[in-house]
N, C-alpha and C positions, 0 to 999 in steps of 0.2 A: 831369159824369156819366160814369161809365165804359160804354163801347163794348159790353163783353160782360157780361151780369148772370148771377151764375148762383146759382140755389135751389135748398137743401136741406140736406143736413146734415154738416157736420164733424165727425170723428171722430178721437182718441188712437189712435195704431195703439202695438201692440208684436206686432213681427217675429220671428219663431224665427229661428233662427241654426243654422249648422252646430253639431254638436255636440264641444264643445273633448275636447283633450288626456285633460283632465280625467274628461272623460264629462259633464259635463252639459249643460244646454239652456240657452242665455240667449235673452233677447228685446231687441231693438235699439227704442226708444221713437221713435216717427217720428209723422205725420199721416197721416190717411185723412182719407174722405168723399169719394164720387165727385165733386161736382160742385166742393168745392175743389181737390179733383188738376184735375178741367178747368180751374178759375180760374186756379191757380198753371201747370200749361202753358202755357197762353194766352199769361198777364204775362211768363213765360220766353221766350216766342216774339216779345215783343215787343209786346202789345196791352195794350190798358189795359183793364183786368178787374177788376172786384167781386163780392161777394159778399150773398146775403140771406140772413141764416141767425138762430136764435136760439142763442145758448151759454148754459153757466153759470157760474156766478160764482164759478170753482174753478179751480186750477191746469192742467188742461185746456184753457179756455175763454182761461185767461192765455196760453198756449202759442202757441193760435190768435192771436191779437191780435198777438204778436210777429213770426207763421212769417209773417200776411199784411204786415203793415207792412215787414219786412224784403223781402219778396218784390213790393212794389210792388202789392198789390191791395187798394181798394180796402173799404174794411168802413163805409163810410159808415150803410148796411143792417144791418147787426148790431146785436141786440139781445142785451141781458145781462139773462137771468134767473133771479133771487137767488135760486129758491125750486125749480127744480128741476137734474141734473148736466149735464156734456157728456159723449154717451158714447163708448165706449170700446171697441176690439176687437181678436182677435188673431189671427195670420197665423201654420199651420203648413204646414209645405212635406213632401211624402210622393210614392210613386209615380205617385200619381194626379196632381200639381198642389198647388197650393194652396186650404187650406180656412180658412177664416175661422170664429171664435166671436166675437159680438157682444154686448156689453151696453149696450143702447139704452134700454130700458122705462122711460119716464115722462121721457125724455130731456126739455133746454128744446129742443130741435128739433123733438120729439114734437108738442108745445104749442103751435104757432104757428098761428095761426086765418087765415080769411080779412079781417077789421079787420086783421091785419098786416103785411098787404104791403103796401112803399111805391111805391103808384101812380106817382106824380111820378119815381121814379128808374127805375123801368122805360120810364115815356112817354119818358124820354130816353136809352134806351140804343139802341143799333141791335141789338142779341141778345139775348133771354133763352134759358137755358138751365137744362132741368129734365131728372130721369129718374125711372124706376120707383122708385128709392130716396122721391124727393121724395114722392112718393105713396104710398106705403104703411108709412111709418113712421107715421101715424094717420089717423083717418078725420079731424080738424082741417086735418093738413099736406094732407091730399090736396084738402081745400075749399080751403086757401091756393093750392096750388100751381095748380089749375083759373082760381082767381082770375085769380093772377098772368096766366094764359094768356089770359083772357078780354082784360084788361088789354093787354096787348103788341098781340093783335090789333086792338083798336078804333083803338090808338093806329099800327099801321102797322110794329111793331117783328118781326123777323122772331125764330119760335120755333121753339129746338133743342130736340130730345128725343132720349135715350138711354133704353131698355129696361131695363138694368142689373135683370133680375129676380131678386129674393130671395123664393124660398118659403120662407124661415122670415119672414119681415113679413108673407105673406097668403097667401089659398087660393088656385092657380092660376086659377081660373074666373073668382075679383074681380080679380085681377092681370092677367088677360089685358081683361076687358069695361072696367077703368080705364086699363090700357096703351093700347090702342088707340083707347080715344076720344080720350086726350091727341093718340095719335101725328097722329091724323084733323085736329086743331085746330093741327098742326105744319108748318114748312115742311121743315127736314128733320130726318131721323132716322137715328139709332146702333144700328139692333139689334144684336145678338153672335151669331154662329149658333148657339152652344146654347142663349141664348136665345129666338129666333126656333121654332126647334123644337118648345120646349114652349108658347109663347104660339101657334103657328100651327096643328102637328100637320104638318107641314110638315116636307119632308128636306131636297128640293135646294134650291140658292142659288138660282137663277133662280127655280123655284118663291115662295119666301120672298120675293125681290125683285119678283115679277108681282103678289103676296100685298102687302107695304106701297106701294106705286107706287098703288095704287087707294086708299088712304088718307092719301099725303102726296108730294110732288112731287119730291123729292130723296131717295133712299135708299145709305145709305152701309153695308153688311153688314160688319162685321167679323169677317174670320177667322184671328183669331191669326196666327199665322205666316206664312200664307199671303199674308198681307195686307187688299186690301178689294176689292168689290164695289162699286160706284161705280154708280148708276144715276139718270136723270131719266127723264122720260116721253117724251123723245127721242132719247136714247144711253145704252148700260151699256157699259163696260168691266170687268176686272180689274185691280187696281193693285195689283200684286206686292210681295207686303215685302220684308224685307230678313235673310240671314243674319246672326244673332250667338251670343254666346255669352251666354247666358239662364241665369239664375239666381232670378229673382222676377219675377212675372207680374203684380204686385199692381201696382193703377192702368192698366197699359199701357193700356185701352180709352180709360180717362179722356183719359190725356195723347193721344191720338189725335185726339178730340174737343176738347179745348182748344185744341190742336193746329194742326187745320180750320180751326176759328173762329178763331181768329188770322189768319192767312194771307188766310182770304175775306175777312176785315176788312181787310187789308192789299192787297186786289185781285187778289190770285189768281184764277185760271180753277178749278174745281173738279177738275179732275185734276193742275194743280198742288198746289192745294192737300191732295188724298190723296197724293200722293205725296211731300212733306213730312211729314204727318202719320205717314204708314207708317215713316217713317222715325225720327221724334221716339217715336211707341211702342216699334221695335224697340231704341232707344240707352238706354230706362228699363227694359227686364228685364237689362240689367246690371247691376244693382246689387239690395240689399235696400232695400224701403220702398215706398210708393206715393208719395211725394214728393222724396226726397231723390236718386233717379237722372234724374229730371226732365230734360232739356237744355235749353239754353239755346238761343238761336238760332244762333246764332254754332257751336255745337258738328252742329246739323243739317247745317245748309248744309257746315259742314267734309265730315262724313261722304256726305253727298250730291256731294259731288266726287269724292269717292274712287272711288264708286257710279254712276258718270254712265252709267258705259254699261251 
C-alpha cells in the first residue's frame, strides 16, 4: 500500500503559452488536478504515493494512467468510468497572475459516492490527503471525501488537508462551513493566504494562523513567494522561500504539499521539511504546467546547497 493517499480529481491541463513570432496563442497539453500534482511531487521526492480518483474512459483518463505509471504512483484506487469524461481546464497567464477556465461538470470524478472509497487502502496508508477541490466538485465527492476522513481517523492514519478554494465549484459560505470542518477533522493543513482570507475574513498571517491552530494542530500558511508560515501549537516560525525566476505559478502550492509529505514521511523534523518544500515549489514556477517543472529530489537538495546559507 502506498505511504501517501491522495483524493480527488485529475485534470488535462492546456497551458497558454507566450505568444509566438507569428502572433498567436498556443497551449502546451500537460496534467493538473491538485491533489495528483501532490501525488506526483511526493513520488518525485522520493515517497511512495497513490492516487483515489475516478477517470473516464477517454483519452484524458488514458493520459493519466500513463503520466502515474511512468511517474511511479500508484493508481491501484482508480476507477474508470465508461459513462461519464475526465475533465479538463485551461491556464492563461495576464498581469494579474494566472487564471484558469475549467470544464469539470458531470465529470467521472464528479461521481464518486461515498460506497467508493477504498477503506482497506486508506487503513494502510500512513497519509491521506484531500482539499477544497475534493469537496466541492459535488455534493457525492464531498460525502466521499468526508468518508474517506472519517476512515483514516478510526484507522489511526494521519490527514492532510489543503484549502485550495474555488468559488466558481461553490458559494463561499458552503465552502468555507465544508472547509473548515474537514480542516477541524485534519491533522495538518495548507491554506494559501488568499485563500485563508476569504474563508476567514481574516488579513494578517498570525491572525489566520491563531484562526486554524484552534482547528487543527499543524498549520502550514503558504505565501507564494514569500514562503510559509510554519506553525504547531508550540512553535511558529517563517520559512522563507526562495528567489527564482517564475514564469507559471500553476501547481506550485500542490508541489509544496506533496512536497511536506514526502519528507515527513521520510522523517524530517517539520521545518526541515518546509524548507525543502519551499524550495521544491519555488524550482516548478520555472517552467509551464502544473506537472511537468515538477523536481525531482535529487534536483531539490542540488539547489538547496547552493541556497544553504
Amino acid at each position: 500500500m502506498p505511504d501517501i493517499l491522495c483524493l480527488g480529481e485529475p485534470m488535462l491541463e492546456y497551458n497558454q503559452q507566450p505568444v509566438g513570432a507569428d502572433g498567436r496563442t498556443l497551449y502546451l497539453e500537460g496534467h493538473g488536478g491538485d491533489v495528483s500534482n501532490a501525488a506526483i511531487a511526493a513520488a518525485r521526492s522520493g515517497a511512495d504515493a497513490g492516487m483515489i480518483a475516478h477517470m473516464g474512459r477517454d483519452r484524458p483518463g488514458e493520459s493519466f494512467a500513463q503520466l502515474w505509471a511512468l511517474e511511479g504512483v500508484d493508481a491501484t484506487s482508480v476507477r474508470v468510468d465508461p459513462d461519464a469524461p475526465t475533465g479538463i481546464y485551461f491556464v492563461s497567464h495576464g498581469p494579474q497572475g494566472h487564471d484558469f477556465t475549467f470544464y469539470r461538470r458531470g465529470s467521472a470524478a464528479s461521481r464518486m459516492r461515498a460506497a467508493d472509497v477504498p477503506e482497506e487502502a486508506i487503513q494502510g496508508a500512513r497519509i491521506l490527503h484531500l482539499s477544497g477541490i475534493s469537496l466541492g466538485i459535488s455534493d457525492t465527492a464531498c460525502d466521499a471525501a468526508f468518508h474517506a476522513i472519517q476512515v483514516a481517523r478510526k484507522a489511526g492514519v494521519t490527514v492532510s488537508f489543503d484549502t485550495n478554494l474555488r468559488l466558481r465549484l461553490w458559494p463561499l459560505r458552503r465552502a468555507s462551513a465544508c472547509i473548515h470542518t474537514a480542516v477541524g477533522m485534519s491533522d495538518l493543513v495548507f491554506p494559501s493566504l488568499d485563500d485563508a482570507r476569504l474563508l476567514t475574513g481574516l488579513v494578517e498571517p498570525e491572525a489566520i494562523v491563531d484562526f486554524y491552530l484552534k482547528l487543527c494542530p499543524l498549520v502550514l500558511l503558504k505565501l507564494g513567494a514569500a514562503g510559509l508560515m510554519v506553525a504547531s501549537r508550540e512553535a511558529r516560525a517563517h520559512v522563507p522561500g526562495f528567489p527564482v525566476e517564475a514564469v507559471d505559478a500553476t501547481g506550485a502550492g500542490d508541489t509544496l504539499a506533496g512536497a511536506f509529505l514526502a519528507r515527513a514521511v521520510a522523517g524530517d523534523d517539520i521545518w526541515q521539511a518546509a524548507r525543502y518544500a519551499n524550495a521544491a515549489a519555488a524550482l516548478s514556477t520555472t517552467g509551464y504546467g502544473a506537472v511537468a517543472p515538477i523536481p525531482t529530489a535529487a534536483e531539490v537538495h542540488a539547489f538547496l546547497e547552493v541556497h544553504r546559507n
